[in-house]
Each structure stands twice: as C-alpha cells, then as structure tokens.
N, C-alpha and C positions, 0 to 999 in steps of 0.2 A: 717504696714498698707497696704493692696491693692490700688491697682490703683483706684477700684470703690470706696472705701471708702476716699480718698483721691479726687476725682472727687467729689461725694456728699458732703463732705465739703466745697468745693471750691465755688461750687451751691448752698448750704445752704443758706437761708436767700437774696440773690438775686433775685430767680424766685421764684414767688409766688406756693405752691401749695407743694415745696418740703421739708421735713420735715427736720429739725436740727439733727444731731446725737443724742442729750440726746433725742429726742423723738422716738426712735428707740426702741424695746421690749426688756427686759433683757436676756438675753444669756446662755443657761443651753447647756456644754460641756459633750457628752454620751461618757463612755468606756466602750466598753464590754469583758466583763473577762469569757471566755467561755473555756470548757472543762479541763480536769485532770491536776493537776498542777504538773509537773514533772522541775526539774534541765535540762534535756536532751530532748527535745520535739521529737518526730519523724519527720525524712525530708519528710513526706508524710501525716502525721497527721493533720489536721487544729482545732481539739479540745486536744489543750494543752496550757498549762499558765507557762509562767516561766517570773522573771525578765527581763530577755535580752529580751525577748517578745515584754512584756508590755511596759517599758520604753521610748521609742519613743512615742507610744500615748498617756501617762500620760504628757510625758512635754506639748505635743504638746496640751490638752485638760487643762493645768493647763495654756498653755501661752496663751488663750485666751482672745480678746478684751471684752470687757463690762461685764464680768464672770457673774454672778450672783450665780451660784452653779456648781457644778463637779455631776452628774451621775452616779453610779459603775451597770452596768447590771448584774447581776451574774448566770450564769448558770455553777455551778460544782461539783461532787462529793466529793472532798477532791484531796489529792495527798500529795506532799513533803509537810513537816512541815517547812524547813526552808526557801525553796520559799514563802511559804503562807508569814511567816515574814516578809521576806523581800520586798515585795512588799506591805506591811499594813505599814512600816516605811516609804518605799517613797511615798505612799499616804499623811501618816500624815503632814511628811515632804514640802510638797509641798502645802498643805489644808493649813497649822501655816505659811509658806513663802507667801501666797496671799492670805490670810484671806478670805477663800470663803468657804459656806458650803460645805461638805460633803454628799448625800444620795445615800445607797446602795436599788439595786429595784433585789429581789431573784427572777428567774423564775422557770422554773421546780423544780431543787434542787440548794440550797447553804447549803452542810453539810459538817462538818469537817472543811480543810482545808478552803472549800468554804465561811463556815459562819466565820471562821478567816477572812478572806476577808471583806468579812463584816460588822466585829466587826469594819474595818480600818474608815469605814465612822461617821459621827457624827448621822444619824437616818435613822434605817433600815423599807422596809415596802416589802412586800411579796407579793403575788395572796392567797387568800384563800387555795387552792388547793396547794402552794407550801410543800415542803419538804425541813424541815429548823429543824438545831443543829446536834445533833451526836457531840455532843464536849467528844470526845475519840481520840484516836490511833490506828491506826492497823496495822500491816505487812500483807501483802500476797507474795505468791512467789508459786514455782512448784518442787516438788522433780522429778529430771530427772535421779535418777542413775539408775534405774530400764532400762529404752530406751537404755541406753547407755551401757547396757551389752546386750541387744539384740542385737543389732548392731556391740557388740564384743569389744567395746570401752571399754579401762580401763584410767580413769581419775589420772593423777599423778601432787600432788600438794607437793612443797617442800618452806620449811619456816624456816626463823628465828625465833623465837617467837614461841609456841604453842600457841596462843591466835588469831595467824593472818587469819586463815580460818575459821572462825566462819562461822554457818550455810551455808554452800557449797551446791549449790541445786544440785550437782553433787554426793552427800556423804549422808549415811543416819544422821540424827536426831541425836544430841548428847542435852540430859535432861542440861551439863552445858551451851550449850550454849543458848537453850530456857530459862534458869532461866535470863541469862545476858540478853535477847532480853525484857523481862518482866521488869527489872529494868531501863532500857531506855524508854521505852513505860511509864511508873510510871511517870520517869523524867517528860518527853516531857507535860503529859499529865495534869500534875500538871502548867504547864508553859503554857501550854494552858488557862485554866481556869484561871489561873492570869490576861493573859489579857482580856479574856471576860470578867471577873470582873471589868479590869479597864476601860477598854470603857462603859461599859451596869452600871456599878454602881448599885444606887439605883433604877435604872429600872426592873431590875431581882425580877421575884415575888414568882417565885419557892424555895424548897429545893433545896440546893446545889445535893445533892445526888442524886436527881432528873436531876436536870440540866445538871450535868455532867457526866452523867450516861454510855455517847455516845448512848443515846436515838434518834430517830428525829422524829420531829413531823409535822403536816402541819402549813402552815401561820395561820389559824386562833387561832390554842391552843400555838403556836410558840408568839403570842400577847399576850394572857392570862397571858404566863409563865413572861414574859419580853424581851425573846429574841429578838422580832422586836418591830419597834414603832406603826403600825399598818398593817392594809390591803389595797389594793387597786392597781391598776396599775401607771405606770411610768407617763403615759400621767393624771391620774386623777390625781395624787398626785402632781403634777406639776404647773397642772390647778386652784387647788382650791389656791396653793403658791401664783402664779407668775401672772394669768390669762393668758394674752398672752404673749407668751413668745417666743425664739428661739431654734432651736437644732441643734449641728453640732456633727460630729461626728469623734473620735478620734477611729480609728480601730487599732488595734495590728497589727504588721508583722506577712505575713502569712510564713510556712516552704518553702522553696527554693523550692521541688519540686511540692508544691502544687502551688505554683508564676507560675512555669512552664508550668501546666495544666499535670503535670506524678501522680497527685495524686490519681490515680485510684486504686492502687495495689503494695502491696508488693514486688510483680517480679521487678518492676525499682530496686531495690536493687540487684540482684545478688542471685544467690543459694546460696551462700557462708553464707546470712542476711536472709535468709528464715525462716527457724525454729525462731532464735531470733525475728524477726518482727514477726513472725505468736503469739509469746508466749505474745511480747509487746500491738498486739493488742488485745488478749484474757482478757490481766488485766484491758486494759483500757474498755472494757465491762464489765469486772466481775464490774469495778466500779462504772458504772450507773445500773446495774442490781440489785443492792443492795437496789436503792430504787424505784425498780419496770419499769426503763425508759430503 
C-alpha cells in the first residue's frame, strides 16, 4: 500500500467530505503486448514480446489493489509458438491465482501467435477494422549462399549426426529436410487449434477448416466466426462493464539499448552485427507487411 493510500485511510471517515476506500472506482490493470513475439528480442528493437519481457508487468498488473479485471492490449503479428505459450500459461496462471477477469482488446493485428495470446484471456473484443486469426504456422527465413560465393565465402559445416544442419540458410534446399519442416508445422499447428478450441469452446461458429485454415479476417467477420466476443474499443467495453472505473498501467521492459536512448539504428551494434540485424529487421517487417501494416 502507498503512503497516499495509507494517508486516505487514516482520514477516511474523520473529515467530512473524504471518501472511504470501498467508495473508490474498480481498478482495470492494462498490459500491452506489442510487437513480434520472438525467444531473443533485439537490444534496439522496442516491438518484440518474449516471456522475460513481459513478466514483470504481468505480476506487477496481477498484484494490483482493488483488481477488478487485467487488460491484454494486443498488437502483434505472430512470432515464436512456444513464447506465445508460454506467456498464455502465465497469464492463465495468475487470472485462476486472483480470480480476476481476464479481457484481451486486439488493435491493428492479433494473428497467429498474437491471437494465441489472446485466446489467454477469458473474452476477446477487437476494432472493426482489426485483423484477427491466421491460426496456422509458418517458417520464413533467407537463402544466403548465393551472397556468400560472391563474396568468395565458402561455408564449412561439420557434424555428428546427419540430421543436425537441417535447412542451413547458408546451403541450398534439401526436399528432406522441407518434408521434416512440414511435419513439425502439422504438429505445432494441430496444438495450436487445441487450444483455441479449449479457450473459445462453444463460442466458435465456424467450420473447423475454415477456422483454421491460417485465414485472417477483420474484427467484425472475426465475431461472426466466434473468434472474438465482439466489437468495440478498450475504453467502451470498459465503460458499458464497469461505468467508472480506473486504469494503471503495467508496461513491459524496454531492450537495454532502447532504455538508453541508442535505439535509432543498427550501427550501435558493430559491423561485425550488420548484415544479421539488417536481415532481423527485414523479418520483422516482412511480419507486419503480411497484413498490410
């Protein structure tokens, strides 16, 4: 408890005029879950989502006084499947530990991993205009060996295992190992749909084959289907709950060098990180560029 609130108690019910704590509005804690959800964030990136991230805002946004419900902002195109996870388990985990609603609010896009994400909350609602599901899978990546004989570079990889250089973006295409990259993607992708099944239940009004087609659709046909609970902004869906209410906000840690004010540019990193950051941040565009942002 702060000093102010410790103060206003103390005053409560003494001086006429100041209100008691229970007359105090209910308390809606916001996180926002913004950009590519990668294991490895970029130290200069500030749109990336990983556990280690997030974690500090979630507790700090789950340990708040008079809760009334948790917030999820969601703007993101997908990224790693097993962060999305994991970060939907300690959501859960923490909503069933303080018995407090759950609502995810999509902004531009929640697809993919994103709308993983938001399967975490107990009812999702969107903008009209959002860009919501793509419940699929996908790799991307860059065949570089081509550069690397310009350059006069010859790539030499040596292994135990013939199985351990799978897909080398430094080596051409081998058909076994895109057959193995399809059977994981199958996996994942099957395991995906389980759990939107189990969160969204008998809410989903679609064909399965529809649904999880890695389609995506806007908030308003994303309601139709059952993927959200409906339309509307954060602040109206809020208002019609709660009427008046409070908001604080739980922000993620930002990357080290973006804390520093170097997150202008790649160069803080060294020649040596050039090409790789130049290639990291081409994916993490190709990622919003897919649905049009």
């Amino acid at each position: 408890m702060s000093l102010a609130d410790k103060l206003t108690d103390t005053l409560a019910g003494r001086i006429p005029g100041i209100p008691e704590r229970t007359d105090r509005p209910p308390l809606v804690a916001v996180v926002k879950l913004h950009g590519v959800i990668t294991p490895v964030p970029s130290p200069i990136s500030r749109g990336s989502i990983s556990l280690a991230g997030v974690e500090s805002a979630l507790t700090r946004a789950f340990g708040s006084e008079r809760l009334a419900a948790v917030a999820l902002v969601i703007n993101s195109p997908g990224g790693a499947p097993t962060q999305s996870a994991l970060i939907s388990d300690r959501i859960r985990g923490l909503a069933e530990k303080k018995k407090v609603p759950v609502l995810a609010f999509c902004e531009d896009v929640a697809a993919s991993g994103g709308y993983w994400l938001a399967c975490a909350a107990d009812e999702i609602y969107a903008h009209p205009t959002s860009m919501v599901g793509s419940i699929g899978v996908i790799s991307s990546g860059f065949g570089l060996g081509g550069v690397l004989e310009k350059l006069g570079v010859e790539r030499r990889v040596h292994t135990a295992g013939d199985r351990k250089a799978r897909l080398d973006p430094f080596k051409p295409e081998k058909p076994a190992d895109v057959k193995w990259l399809k059977e994981l993607q199958g996996e994942l992708h099957t395991q995906f749909a389980d759990w939107v099944k189990e969160r969204r239940g008998d809410k989903l009004t679609g064909p399965e084959k529809e649904l999880f087609s890695g389609e995506v659709w806007t908030g308003a046909k994303a309601a139709e289907l059952g993927l959200i609970d409906g339309t509307g902004t954060m602040r109206s869906i809020l208002t019609k709950r709660f009427g008046e209410f409070e908001v604080t906000v739980a922000e993620p840690k930002r990357p080290l060098l973006a804390r520093l004010g170097m997150g202008g540019g790649i160069s803080a990193l060294g020649t040596s990180s050039t090409l790789m950051g130049l290639l990291d941040a081409m994916e993490n565009r190709a990622s919003w560029s897919r649905y049009g942002l």
